[in-house]
N, CA, C and O atoms as CSV, one atom per row, in Angstrom:
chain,resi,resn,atom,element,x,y,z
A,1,UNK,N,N,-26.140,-6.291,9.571
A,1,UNK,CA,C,-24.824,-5.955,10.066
A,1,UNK,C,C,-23.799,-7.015,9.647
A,1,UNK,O,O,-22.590,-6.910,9.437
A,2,UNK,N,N,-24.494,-7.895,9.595
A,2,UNK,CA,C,-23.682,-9.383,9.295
A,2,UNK,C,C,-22.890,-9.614,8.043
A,2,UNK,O,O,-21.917,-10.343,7.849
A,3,UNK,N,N,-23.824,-8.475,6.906
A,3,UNK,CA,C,-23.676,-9.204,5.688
A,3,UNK,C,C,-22.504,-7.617,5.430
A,3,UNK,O,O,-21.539,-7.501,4.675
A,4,UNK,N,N,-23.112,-6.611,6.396
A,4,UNK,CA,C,-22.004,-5.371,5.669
A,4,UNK,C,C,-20.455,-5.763,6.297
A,4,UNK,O,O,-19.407,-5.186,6.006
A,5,UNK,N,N,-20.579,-6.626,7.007
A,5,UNK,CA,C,-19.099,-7.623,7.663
A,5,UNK,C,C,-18.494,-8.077,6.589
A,5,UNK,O,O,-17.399,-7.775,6.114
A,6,UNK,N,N,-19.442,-8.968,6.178
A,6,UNK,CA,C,-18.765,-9.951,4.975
A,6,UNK,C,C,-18.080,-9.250,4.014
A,6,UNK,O,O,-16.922,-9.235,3.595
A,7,UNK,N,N,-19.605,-8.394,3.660
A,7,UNK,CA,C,-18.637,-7.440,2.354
A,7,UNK,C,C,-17.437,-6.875,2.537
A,7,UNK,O,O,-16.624,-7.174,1.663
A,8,UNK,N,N,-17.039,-6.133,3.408
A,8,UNK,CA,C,-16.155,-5.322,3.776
A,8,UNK,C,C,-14.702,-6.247,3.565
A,8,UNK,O,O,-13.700,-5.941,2.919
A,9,UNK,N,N,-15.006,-7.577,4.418
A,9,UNK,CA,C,-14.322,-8.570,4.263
A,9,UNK,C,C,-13.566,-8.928,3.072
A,9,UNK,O,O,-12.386,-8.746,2.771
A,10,UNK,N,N,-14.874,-9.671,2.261
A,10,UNK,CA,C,-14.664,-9.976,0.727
A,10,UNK,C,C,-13.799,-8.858,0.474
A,10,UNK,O,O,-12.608,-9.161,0.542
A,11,UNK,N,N,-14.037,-7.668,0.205
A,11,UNK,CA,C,-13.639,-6.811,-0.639
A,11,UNK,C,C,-11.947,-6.412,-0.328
A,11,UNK,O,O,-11.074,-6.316,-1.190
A,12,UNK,N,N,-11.766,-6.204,1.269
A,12,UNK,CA,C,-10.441,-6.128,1.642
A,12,UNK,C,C,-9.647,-7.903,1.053
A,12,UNK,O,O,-8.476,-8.134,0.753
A,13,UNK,N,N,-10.487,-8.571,1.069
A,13,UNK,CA,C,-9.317,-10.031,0.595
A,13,UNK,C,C,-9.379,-9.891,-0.965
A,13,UNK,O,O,-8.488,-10.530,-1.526
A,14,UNK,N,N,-10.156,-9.258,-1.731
A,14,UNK,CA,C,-10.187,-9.056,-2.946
A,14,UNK,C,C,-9.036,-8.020,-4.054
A,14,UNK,O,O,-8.585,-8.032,-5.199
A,15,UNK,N,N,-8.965,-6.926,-2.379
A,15,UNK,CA,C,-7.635,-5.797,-2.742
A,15,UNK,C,C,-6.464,-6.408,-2.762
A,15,UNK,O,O,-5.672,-6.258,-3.692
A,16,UNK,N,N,-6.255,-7.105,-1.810
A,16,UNK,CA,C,-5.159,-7.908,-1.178
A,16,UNK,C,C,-4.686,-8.944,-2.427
A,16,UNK,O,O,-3.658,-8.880,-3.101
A,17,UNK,N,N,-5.876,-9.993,-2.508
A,17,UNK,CA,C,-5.060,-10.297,-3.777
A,17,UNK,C,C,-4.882,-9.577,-4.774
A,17,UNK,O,O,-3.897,-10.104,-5.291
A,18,UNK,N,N,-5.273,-8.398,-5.644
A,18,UNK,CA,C,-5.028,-7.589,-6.868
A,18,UNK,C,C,-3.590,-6.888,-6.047
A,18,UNK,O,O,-2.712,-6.843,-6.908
A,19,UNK,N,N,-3.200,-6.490,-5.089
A,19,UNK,CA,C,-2.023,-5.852,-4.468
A,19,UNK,C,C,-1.048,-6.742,-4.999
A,19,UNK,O,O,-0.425,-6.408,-6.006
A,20,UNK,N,N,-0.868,-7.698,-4.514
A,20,UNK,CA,C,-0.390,-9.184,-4.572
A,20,UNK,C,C,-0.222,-9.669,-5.900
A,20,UNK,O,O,0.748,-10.426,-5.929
A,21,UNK,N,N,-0.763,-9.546,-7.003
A,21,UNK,CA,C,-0.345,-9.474,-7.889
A,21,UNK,C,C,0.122,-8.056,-8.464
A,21,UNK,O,O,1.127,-8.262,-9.144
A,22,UNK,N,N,-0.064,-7.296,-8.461
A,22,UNK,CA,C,0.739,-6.549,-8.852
A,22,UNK,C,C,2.226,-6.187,-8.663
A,22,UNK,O,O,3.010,-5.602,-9.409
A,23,UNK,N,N,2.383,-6.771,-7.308
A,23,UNK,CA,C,3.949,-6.641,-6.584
A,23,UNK,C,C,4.306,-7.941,-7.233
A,23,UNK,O,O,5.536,-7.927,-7.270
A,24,UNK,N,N,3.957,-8.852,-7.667
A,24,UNK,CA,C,4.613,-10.180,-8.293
A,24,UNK,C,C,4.939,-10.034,-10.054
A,24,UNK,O,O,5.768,-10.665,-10.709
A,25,UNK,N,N,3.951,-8.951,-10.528
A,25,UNK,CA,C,4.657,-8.791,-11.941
A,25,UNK,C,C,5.345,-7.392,-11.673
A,25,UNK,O,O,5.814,-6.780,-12.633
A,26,UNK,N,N,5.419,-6.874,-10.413
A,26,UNK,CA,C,6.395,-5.676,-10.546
A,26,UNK,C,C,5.063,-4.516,-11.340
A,26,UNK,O,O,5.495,-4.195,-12.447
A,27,UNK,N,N,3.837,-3.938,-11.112
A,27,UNK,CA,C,3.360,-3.105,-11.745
A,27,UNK,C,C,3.532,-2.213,-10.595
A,27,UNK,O,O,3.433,-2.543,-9.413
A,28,UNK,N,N,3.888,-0.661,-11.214
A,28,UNK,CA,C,3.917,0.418,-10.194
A,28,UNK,C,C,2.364,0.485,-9.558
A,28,UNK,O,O,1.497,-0.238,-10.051
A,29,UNK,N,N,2.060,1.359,-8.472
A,29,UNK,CA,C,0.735,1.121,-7.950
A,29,UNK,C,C,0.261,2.178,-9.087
A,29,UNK,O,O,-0.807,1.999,-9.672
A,30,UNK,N,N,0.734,2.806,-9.251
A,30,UNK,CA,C,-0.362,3.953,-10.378
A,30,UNK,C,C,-0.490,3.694,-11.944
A,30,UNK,O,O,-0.767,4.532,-12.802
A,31,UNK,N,N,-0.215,2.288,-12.124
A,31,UNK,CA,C,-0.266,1.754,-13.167
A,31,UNK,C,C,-1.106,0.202,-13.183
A,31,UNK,O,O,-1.126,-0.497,-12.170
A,32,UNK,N,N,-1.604,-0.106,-14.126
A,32,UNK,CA,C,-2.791,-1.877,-14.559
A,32,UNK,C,C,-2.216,-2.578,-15.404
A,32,UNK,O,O,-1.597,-1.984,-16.287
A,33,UNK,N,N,-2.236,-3.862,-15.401
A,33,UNK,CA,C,-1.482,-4.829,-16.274
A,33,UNK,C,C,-3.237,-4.846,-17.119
A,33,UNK,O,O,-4.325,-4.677,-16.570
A,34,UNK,N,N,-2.908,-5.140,-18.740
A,34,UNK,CA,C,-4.151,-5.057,-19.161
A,34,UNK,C,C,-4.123,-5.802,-20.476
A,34,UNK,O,O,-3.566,-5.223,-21.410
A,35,UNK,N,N,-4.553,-6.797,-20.653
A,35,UNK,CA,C,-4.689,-7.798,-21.646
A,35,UNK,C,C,-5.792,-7.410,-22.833
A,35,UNK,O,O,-7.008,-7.398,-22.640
A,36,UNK,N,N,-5.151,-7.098,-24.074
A,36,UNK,CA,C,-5.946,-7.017,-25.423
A,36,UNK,C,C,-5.663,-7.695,-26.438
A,36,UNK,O,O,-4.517,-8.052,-26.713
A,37,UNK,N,N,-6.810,-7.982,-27.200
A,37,UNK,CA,C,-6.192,-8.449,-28.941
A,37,UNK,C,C,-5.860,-8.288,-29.822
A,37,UNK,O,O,-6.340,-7.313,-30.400
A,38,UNK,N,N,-5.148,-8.852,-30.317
A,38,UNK,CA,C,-4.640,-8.074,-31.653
A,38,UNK,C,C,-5.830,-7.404,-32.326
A,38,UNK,O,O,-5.417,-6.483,-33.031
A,39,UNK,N,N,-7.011,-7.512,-32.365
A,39,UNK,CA,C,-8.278,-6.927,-33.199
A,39,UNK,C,C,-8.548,-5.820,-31.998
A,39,UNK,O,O,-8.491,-4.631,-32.313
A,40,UNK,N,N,-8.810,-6.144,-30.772
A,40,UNK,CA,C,-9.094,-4.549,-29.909
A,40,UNK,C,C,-7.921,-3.903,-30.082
A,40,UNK,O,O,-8.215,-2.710,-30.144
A,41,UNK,N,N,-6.783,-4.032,-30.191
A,41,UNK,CA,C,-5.860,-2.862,-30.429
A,41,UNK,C,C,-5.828,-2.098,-31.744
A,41,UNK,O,O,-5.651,-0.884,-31.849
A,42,UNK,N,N,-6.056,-3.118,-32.910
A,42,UNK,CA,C,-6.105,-2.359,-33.878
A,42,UNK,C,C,-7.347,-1.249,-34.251
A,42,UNK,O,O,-7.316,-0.362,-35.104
A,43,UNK,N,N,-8.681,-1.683,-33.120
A,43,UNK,CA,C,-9.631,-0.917,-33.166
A,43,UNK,C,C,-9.557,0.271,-32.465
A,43,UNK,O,O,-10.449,1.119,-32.426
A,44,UNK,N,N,-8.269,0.334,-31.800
A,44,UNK,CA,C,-8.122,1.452,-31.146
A,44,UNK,C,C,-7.077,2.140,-31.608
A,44,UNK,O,O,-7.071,3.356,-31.414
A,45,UNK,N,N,-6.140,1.606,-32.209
A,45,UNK,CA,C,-5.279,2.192,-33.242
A,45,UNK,C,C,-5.922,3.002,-34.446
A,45,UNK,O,O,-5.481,4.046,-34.927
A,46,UNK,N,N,-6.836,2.441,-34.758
A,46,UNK,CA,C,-7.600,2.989,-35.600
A,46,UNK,C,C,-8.681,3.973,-35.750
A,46,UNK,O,O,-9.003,4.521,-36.804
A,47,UNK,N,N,-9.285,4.168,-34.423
A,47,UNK,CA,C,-10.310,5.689,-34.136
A,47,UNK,C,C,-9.470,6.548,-33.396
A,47,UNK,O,O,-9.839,7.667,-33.039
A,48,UNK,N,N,-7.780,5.835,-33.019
A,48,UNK,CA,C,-7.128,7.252,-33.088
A,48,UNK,C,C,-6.640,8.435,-34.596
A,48,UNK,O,O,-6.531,9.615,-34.931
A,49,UNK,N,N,-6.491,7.018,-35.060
A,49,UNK,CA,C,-5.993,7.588,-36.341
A,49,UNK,C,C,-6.889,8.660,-37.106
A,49,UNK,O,O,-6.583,9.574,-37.871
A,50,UNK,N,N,-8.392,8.101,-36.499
A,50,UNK,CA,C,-9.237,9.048,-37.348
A,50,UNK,C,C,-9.896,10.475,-36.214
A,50,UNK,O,O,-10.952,11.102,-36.289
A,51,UNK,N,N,-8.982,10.560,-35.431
A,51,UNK,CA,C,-9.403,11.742,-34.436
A,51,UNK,C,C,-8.905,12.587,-34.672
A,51,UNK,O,O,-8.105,12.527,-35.605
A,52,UNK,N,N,-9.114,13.961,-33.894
A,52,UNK,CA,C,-8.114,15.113,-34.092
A,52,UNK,C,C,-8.102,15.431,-32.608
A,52,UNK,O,O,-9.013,15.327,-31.787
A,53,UNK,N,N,-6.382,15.999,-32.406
A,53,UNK,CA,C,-6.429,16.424,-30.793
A,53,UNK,C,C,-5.575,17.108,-30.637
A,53,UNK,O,O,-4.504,16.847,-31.184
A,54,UNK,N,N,-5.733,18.350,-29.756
A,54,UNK,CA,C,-4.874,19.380,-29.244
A,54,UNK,C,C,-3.713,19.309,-29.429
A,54,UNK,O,O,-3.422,18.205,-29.891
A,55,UNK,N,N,-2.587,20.175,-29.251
A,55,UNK,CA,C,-1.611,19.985,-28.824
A,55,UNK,C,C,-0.795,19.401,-27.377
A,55,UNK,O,O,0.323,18.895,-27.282
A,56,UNK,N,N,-2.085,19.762,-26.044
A,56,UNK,CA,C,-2.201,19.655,-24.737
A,56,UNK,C,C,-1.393,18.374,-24.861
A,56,UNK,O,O,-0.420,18.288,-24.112
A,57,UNK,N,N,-1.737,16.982,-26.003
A,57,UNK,CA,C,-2.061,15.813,-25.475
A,57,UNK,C,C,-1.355,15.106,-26.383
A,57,UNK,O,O,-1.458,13.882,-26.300
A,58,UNK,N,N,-0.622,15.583,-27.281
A,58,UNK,CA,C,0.257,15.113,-28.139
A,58,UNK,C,C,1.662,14.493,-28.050
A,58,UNK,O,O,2.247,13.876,-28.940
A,59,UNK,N,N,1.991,14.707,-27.103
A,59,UNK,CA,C,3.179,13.874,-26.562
A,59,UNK,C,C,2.265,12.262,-25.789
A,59,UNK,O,O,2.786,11.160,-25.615
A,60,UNK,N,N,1.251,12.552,-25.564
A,60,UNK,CA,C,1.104,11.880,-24.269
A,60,UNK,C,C,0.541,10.704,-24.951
A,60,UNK,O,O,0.700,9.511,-24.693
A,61,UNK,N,N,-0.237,11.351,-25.993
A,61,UNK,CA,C,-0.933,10.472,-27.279
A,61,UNK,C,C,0.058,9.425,-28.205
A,61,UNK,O,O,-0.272,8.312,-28.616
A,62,UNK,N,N,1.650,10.260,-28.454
A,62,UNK,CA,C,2.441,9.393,-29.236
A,62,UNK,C,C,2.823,8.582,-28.195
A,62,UNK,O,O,2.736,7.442,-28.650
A,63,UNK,N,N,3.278,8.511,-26.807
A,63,UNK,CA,C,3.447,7.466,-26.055
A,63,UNK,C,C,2.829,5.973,-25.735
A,63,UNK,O,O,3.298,4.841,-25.615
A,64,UNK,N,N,1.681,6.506,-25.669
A,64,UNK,CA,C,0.641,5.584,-26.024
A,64,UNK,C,C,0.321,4.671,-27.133
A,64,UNK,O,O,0.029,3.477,-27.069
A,65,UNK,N,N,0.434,5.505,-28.251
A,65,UNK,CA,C,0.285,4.992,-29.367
A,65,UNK,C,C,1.849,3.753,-30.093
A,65,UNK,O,O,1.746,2.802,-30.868
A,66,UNK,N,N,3.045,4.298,-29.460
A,66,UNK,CA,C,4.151,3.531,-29.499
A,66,UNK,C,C,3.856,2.075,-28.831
A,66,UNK,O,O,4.268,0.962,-29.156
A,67,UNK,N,N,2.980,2.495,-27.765
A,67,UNK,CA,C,2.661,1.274,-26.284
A,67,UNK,C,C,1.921,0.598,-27.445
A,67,UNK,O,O,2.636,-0.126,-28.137
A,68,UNK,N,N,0.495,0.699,-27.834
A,68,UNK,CA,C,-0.060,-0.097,-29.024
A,68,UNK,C,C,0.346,-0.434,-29.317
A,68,UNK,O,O,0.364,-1.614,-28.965
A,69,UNK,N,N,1.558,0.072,-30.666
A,69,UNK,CA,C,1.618,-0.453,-31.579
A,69,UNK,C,C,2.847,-1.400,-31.594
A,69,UNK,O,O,3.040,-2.190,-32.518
A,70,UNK,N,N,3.709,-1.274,-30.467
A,70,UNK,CA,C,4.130,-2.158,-30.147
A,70,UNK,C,C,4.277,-3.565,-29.757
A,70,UNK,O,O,5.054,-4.485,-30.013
A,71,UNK,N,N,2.950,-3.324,-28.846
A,71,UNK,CA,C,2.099,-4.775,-28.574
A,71,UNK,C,C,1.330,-5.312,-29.662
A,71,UNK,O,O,1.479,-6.532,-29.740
A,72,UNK,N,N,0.633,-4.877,-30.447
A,72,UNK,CA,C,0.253,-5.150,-31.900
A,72,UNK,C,C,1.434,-6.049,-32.821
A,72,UNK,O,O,1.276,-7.098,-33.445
A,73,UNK,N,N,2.786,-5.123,-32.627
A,73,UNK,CA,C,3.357,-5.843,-33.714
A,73,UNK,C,C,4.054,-7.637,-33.009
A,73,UNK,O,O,4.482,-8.624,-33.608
A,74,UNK,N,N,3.898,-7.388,-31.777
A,74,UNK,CA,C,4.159,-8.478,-30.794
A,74,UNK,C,C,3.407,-9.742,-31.140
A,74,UNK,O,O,3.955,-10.843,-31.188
A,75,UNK,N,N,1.906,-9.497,-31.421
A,75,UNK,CA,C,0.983,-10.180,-31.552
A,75,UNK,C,C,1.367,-11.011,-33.220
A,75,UNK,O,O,1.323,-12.221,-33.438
A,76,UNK,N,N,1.668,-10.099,-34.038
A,76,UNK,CA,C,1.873,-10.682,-35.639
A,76,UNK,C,C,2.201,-12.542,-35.507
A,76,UNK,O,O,2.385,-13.210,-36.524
């Protein structure tokens, strides 16, 4: 009983701080601050490039892909 205390514990002081930062860089709650490298972005820039995808998802895909490649060219 002791230890499902703690956890519960831990885990609520664990939310608390990730809350807590997020209200300090200003991230909406339905959004993650998310740190990559210039080499993981381009690896993901790059098996988009070689995909094919609906129309469903094509707006949603160039948004994204602006977000990349933006931060990519940040990195240069």
């Amino acid at each position: 009983m002791l230890k499902k205390l703690i956890k519960v514990m831990f885990n609520h002081s664990r939310l608390a701080k990730e809350n807590k930062k997020k209200e300090l860089l200003n991230i909406p709650e339905d959004q993650t601050s998310l740190s990559l490298s210039k080499d993981e972005i381009a690896i993901l820039l790059q098996s988009i490039k070689n995909s094919n995808f609906s129309g469903s998802v094509l707006e949603d895909l160039y948004n994204l892909v602006y977000k990349l490649q933006t931060n990519y060219n940040k990195l240069k």
